[in-house]
C-alpha positions as CSV (number, residue, x, y, z in Angstrom):
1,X,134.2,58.8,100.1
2,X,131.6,57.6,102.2
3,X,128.0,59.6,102.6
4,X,128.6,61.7,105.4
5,X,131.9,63.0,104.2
6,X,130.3,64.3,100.8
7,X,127.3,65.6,102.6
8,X,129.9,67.7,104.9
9,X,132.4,68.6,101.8
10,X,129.1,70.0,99.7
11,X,127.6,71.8,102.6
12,X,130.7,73.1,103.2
13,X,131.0,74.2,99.5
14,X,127.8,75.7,99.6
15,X,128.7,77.7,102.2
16,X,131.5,79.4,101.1
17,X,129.6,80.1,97.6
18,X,126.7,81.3,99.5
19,X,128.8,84.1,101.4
20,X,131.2,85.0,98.4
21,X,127.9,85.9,96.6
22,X,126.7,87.8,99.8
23,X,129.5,89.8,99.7
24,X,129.5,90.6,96.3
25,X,126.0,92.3,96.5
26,X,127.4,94.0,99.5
27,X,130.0,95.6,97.5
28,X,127.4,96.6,94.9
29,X,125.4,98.1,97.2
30,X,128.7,100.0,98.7
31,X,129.6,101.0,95.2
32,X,125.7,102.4,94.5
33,X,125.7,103.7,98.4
34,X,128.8,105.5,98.6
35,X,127.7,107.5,95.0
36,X,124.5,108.4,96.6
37,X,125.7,109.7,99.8
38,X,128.8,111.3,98.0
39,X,126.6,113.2,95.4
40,X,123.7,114.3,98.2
41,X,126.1,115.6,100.5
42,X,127.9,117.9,97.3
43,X,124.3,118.7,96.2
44,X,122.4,119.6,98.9
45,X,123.3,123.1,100.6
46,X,121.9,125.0,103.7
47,X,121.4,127.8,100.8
48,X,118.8,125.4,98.5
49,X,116.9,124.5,101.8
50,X,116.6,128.2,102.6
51,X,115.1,128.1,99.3
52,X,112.8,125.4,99.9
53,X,111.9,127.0,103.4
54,X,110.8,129.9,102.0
55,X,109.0,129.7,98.5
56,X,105.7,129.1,98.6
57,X,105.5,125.7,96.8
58,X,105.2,123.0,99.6
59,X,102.8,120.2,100.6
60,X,101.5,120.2,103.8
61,X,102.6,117.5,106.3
62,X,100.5,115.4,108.8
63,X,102.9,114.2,111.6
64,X,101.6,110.5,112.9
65,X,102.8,109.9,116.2
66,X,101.6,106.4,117.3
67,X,102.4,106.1,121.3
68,X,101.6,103.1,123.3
69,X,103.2,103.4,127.3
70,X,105.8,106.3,126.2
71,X,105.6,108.6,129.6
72,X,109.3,109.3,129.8
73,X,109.7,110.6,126.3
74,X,106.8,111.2,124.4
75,X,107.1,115.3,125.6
76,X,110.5,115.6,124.3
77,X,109.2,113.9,121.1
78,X,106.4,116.3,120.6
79,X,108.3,118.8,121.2
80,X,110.7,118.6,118.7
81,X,107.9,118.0,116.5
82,X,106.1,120.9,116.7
83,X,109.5,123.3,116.3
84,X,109.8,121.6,112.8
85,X,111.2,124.0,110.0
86,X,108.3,123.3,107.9
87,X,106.0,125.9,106.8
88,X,102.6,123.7,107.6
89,X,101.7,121.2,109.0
90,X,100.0,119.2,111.9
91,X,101.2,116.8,114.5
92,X,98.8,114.0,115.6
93,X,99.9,111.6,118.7
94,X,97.6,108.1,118.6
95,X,97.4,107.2,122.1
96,X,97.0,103.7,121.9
97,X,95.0,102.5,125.0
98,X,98.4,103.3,127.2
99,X,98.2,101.5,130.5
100,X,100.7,104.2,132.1
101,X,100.4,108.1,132.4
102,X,101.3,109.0,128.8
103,X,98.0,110.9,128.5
104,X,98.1,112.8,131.7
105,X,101.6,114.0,130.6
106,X,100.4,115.2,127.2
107,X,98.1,117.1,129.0
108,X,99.7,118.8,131.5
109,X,102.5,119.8,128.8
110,X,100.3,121.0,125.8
111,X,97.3,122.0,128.2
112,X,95.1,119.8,126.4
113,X,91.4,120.4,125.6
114,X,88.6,117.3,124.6
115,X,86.6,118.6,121.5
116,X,84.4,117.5,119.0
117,X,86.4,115.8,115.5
118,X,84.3,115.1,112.5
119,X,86.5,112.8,110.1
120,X,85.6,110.2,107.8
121,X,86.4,106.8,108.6
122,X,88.3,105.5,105.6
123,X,90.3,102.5,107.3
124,X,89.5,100.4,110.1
125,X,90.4,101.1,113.5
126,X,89.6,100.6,116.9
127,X,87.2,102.3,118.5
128,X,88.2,106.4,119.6
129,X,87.7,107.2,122.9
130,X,88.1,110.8,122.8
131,X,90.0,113.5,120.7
132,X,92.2,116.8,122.3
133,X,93.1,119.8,120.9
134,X,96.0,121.4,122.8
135,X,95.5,125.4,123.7
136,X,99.1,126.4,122.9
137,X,99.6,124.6,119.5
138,X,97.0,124.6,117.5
139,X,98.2,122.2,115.1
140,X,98.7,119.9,117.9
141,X,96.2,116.8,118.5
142,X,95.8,114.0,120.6
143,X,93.9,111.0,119.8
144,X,92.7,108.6,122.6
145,X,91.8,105.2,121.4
146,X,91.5,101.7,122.3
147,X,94.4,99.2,122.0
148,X,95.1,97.9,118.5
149,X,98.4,97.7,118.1
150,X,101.1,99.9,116.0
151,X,99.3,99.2,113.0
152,X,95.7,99.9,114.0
153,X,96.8,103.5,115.6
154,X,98.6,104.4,112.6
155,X,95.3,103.8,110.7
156,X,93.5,106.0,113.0
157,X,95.8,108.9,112.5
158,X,94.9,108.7,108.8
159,X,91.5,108.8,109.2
160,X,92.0,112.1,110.9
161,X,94.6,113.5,109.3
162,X,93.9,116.5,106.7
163,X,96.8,116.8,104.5
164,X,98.5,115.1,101.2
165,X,101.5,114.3,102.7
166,X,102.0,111.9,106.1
167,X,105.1,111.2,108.2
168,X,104.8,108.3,110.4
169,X,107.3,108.3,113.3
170,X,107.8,106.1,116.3
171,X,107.1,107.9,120.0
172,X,110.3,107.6,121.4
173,X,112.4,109.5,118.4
174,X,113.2,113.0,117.6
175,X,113.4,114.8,113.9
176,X,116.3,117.3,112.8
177,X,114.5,120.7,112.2
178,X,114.9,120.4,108.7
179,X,113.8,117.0,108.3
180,X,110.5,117.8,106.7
181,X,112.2,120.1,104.3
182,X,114.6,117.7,103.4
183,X,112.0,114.8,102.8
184,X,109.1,116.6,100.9
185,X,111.3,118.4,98.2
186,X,111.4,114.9,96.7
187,X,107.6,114.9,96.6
188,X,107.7,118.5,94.8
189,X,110.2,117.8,92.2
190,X,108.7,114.4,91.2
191,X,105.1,113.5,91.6
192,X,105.5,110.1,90.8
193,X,107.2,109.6,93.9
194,X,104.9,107.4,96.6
195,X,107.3,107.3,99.6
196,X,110.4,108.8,100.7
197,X,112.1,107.1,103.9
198,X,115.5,109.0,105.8
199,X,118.1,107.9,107.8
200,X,117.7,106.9,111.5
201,X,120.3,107.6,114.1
202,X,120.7,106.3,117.9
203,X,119.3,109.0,120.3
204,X,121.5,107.3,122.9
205,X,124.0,109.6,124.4
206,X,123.2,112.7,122.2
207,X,123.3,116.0,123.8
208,X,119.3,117.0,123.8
209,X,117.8,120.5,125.1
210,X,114.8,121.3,124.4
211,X,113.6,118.2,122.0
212,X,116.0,119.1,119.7
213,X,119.3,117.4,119.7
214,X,122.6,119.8,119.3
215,X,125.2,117.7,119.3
216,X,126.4,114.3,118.4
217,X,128.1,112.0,121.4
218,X,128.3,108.1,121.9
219,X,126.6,106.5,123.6
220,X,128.3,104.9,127.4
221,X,126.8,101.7,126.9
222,X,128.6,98.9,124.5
223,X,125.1,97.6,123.0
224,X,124.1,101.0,121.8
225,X,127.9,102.0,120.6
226,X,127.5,98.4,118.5
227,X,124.2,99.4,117.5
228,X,125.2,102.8,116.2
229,X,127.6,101.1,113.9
230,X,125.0,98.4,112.2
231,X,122.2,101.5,111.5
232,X,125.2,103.5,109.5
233,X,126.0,100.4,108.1
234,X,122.3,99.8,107.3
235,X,121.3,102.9,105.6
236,X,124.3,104.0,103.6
237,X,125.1,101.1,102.3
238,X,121.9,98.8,102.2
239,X,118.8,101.5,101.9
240,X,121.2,103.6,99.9
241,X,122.3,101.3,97.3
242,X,118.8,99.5,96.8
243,X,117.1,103.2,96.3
244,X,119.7,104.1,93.2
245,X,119.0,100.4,92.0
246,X,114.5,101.6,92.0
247,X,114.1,98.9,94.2
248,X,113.9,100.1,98.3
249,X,111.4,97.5,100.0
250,X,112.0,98.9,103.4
251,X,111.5,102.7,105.0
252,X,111.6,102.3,108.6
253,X,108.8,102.6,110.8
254,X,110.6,105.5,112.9
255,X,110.6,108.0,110.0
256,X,108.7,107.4,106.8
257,X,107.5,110.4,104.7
258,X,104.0,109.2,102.1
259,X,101.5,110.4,99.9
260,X,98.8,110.0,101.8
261,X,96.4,109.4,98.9
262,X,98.4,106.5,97.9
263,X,98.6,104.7,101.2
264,X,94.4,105.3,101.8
265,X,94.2,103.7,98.3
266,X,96.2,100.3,99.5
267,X,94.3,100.2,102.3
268,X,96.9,101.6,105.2
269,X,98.8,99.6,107.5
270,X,98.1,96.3,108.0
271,X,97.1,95.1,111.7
272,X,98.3,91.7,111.3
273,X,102.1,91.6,111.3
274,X,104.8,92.9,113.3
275,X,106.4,94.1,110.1
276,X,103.5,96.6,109.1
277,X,106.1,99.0,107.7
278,X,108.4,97.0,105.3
279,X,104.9,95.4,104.7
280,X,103.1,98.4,103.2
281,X,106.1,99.8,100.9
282,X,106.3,96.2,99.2
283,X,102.2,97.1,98.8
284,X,103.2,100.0,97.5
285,X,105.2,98.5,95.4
286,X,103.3,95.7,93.9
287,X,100.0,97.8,93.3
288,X,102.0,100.6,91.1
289,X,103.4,97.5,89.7
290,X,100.0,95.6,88.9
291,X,98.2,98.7,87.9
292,X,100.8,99.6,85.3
293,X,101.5,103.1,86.7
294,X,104.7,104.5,86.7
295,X,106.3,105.8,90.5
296,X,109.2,106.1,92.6
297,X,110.1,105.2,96.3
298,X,113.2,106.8,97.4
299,X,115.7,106.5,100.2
300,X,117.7,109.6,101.0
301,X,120.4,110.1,103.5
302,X,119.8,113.3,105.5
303,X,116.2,113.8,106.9
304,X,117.3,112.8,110.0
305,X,115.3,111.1,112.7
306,X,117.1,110.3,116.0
307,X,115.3,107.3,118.2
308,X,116.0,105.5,121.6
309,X,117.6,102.3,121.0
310,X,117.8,99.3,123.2
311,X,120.5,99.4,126.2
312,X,120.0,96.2,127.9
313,X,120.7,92.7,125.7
314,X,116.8,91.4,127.0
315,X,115.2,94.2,124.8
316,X,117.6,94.2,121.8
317,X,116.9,90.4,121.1
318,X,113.3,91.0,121.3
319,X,113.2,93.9,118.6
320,X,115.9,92.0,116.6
321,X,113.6,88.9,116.5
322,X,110.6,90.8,116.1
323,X,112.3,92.3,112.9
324,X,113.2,89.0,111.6
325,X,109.9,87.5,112.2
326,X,108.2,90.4,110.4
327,X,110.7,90.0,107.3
328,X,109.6,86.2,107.2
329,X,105.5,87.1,107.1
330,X,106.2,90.1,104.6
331,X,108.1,87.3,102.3
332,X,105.3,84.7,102.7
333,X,102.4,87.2,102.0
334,X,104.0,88.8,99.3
335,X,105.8,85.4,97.8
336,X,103.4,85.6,94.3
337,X,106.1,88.3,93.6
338,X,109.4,85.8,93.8
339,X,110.8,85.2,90.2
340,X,107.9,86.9,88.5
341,X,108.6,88.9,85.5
342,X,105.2,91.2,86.1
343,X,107.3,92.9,89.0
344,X,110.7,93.5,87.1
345,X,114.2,93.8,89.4
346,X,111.8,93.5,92.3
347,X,110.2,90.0,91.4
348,X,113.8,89.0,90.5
349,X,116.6,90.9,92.5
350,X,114.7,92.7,95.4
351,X,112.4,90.1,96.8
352,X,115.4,86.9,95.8
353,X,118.1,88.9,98.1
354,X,116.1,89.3,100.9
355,X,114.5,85.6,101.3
356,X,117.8,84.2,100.0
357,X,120.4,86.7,102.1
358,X,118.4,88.5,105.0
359,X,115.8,85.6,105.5
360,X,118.1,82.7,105.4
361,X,121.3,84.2,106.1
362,X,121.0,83.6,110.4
363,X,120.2,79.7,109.3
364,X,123.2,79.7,106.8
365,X,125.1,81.2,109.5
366,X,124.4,79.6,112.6
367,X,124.6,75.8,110.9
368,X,128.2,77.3,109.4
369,X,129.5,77.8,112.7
370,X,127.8,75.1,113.7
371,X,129.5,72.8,111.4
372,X,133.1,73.8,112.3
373,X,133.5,72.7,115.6
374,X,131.6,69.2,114.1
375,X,134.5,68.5,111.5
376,X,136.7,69.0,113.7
377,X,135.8,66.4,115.6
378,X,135.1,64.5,112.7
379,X,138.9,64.7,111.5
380,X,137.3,66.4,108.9
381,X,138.2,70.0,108.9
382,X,140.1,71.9,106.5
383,X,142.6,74.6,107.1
384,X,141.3,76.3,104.1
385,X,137.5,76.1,104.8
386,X,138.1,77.4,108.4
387,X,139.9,80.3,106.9
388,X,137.4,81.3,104.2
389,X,134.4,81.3,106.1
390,X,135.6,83.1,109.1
391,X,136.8,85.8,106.4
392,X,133.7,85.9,104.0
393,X,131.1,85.5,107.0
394,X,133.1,87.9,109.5
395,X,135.8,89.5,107.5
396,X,133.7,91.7,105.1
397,X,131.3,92.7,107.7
398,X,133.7,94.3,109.7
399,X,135.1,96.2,106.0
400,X,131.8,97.4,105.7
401,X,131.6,98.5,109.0
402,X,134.7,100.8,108.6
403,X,133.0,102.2,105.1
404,X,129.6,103.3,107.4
405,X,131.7,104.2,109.4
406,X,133.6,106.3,107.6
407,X,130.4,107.6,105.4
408,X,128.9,109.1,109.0
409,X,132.0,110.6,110.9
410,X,133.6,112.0,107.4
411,X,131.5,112.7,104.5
412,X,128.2,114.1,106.4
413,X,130.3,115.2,109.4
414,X,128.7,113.4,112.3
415,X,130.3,112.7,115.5
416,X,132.8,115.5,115.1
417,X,135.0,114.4,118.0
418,X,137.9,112.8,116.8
419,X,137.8,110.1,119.6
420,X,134.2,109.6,118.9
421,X,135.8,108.6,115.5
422,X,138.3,106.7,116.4
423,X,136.3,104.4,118.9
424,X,133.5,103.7,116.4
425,X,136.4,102.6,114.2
426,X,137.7,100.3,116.7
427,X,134.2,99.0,117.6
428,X,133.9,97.8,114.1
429,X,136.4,95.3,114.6
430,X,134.9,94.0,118.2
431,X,131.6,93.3,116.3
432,X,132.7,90.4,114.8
433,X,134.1,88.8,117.9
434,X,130.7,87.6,119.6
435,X,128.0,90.2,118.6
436,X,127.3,89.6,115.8
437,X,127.4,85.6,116.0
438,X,125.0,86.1,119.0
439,X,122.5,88.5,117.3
440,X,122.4,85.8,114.0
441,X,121.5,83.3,116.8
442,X,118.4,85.2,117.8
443,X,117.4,85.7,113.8
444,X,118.4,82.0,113.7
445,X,115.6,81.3,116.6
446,X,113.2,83.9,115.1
447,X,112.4,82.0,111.8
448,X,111.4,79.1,113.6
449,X,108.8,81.6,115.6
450,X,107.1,82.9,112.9
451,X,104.1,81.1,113.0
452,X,104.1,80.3,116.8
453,X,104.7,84.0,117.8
454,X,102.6,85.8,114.8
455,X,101.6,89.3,116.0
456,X,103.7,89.2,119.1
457,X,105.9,92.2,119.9
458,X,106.9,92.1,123.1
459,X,107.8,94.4,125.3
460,X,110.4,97.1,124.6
461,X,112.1,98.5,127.9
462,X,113.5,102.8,127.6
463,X,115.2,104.5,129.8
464,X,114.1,107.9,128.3
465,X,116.0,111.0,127.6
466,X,116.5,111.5,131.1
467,X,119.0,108.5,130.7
468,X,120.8,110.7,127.6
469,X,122.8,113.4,128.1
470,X,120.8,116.8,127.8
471,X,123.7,119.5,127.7
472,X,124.8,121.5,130.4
């Protein structure tokens, strides 16, 4: 056999090992997912969070709402913030040097007043330009500020928010009522715990009045159908399963509940990365883990936060490759923790799968399809090979789409229209069939932008929840 011909036999062999591994954790983490969800769902009645609404052991809450150019949605947000079943807490909005009329919307809706805010400057930001107190909502403030970024406006938030628990949540979302509830009872029954993140949900064809969404519809357009299928697949299967294993790395940026204590004492967000928020939890992580102390960050299925997803392909490969990119510099600046014994299953399970299986896997993916159409050509390809990769690299995805599926529309009873169902059922079988292979393409593109494109976010085009369906 000459050289070219082994090279080509062991890359395909390596291939096909690489993805029968993949799906293996998959099915661990569908095993440990499934229990998770399965056990919350029995557990958790509207009776105990009646309970926990109206005893008088509760934490109060500091609501960061970081908002850059957000006009056409930031009302509805706030709104929905402030009629929170939660028995106190405060809602702050960063606006981060917005170069449309964000601010002169907050105003006119909350009747906005500039006053005088003493606070102590415990992480750097940029400079504030001004700080409102709104006449109708008390616990309501706006914070004007020059542009930093995500990062930097989060950090100024904390330096003026007053209370031991923070929730950090994107602009353009909206929280169930009981979200709060749902969240801090974590904090009250363990206070080892450092972090608690939910479960995000598309906005995108929801039926919103209000700020508060009342019913559950798909979306019209087939991006943000596909997209509703990979976040159920994401969080009750992947940010499921790694929470039962004690070893969640990520709590997304859109809803994130922390001690803020904890966070001040790592230093807040960091300003320098596009993945600021998978970025702090591994800090998290690695300081309880240096410092010998003993703590828990949790994932649990239903505080929910609903937020805008992309509806046009331009901004959906921009956030996609954004995320990848920020995966890529949390790995690197955090890579002391690979294969080290000081950091337990995180050093050797956690921080392995995702360089080896979220990092790589678009390269491993990409030069796999890659390769078929090559052998072919070559006289080279095998019937077998074909078959095996197509089902291990496509196949499985599409089983766990069905069990995500399945955990959202059946066991916690979203989507209750049967058709709604039925279509998100059938749309897991179209994902494999050119959405997927083109989304691994742009991950595939993104890890050879890290360096060129560090910091960059790009922008992210919404349509608003005028573009949603609001009810009748």
């Amino acid at each position: 056999m000459s050289l070219l011909p082994a090279l080509l036999f062991a890359y395909q062999v390596l291939v096909l090992w690489y993805f029968a591994i993949l799906n293996l954790l998959y099915a661990l983490f569908a095993l440990f997912g499934l229990g998770m969800v399965a056990r919350y769902a029995r557990e958790l009645s509207e009776l105990a969070l009646k309970d926990l609404l109206e005893r008088e052991a509760y934490l109060p809450i500091s609501i960061l709402v970081p908002t850059y150019n957000e006009e056409k949605s930031i009302v509805a947000s706030v709104r929905s913030f402030l009629n929170l079943h939660y028995p106190e807490f405060e809602v702050i909005v960063v606006a981060d040097g917005p170069t449309d009329r964000t601010l002169e919307v907050l105003q006119a809706a909350f009747r906005l007043v500039r006053v005088d805010w003493v606070f102590r400057r415990v992480l750097p930001a940029r400079p504030i330009r001004g700080v409102y107190r709104s006449l109708v909502h008390p616990n309501l403030i706006v914070v004007d500020k020059e542009n930093g970024g995500k990062a930097d406006a989060l950090n100024a938030g904390l330096n003026l928010a007053r209370y031991p628990l923070f929730c950090a949540v994107d602009a353009d979302s909206l929280l169930d009522a009981q979200a709060l509830l749902r969240a801090s009872r974590l904090f009250l029954e363990d206070d080892r715990v450092l972090a608690v993140g939910g479960t995000i949900r598309p906005l995108n064809g929801a039926v919103v009045r209000e700020g508060a969404v009342e019913a559950m519809r798909l979306p019209h357009g087939f991006l943000e159908k596909m997209q509703v299928l990979e976040y159920a697949r994401a969080f009750f299967l992947g940010r499921a399963g790694w929470s039962a294993m004690g070893a969640l790395l990520i709590i997304s940026g859109a809803f994130g509940l922390f001690r803020r204590e904890a966070v001040l004492r790592a230093g807040g967000y960091r300003a320098d990365t596009v993945g600021e928020d998978m970025e702090l939890v591994v800090r998290l992580h690695r300081r309880a883990r240096e410092e010998g102390r003993p703590y828990r960050i949790l994932y649990t299925p239903d505080p929910i936060c609903y937020t805008e997803v992309p509806s046009d392909w331009k901004t959906l490969r921009r956030q996609r490759n954004r995320w990848h990119r920020g995966l890529w510099e949390v790995l690197w600046r955090h890579r002391a923790m690979l294969f080290n014994p000081r950091y337990g299953r995180l050093g050797f399970v956690a921080m392995p799968y995702f360089l080896l299986f979220e990092a790589l896997a678009p390269v491993v993916e990409v030069l796999g399809y890659l390769l078929l159409p090559v052998l072919y050509l070559l006289g080279l390809l095998s019937a077998e090979f074909a078959l095996l990769f197509l089902l291990l690299a496509v196949g499985y995805g599409v089983l766990l789409s069905q069990l995500g599926v399945g955990m959202e529309t059946l066991l916690l009873k979203r989507y209750p229209r049967l058709s709604d169902r039925l279509a998100l059922l059938f749309l897991a079988l179209l994902e494999a069939l050119g959405y997927r292979q083109l989304l691994a393409l742009e991950r595939f593109l993104a890890t050879f932008q890290v360096w060129r494109k560090r910091g960059v976010w790009g922008e992210m085009r919404r349509k608003g929840l005028e573009g949603d369906r609001q009810g009748p």
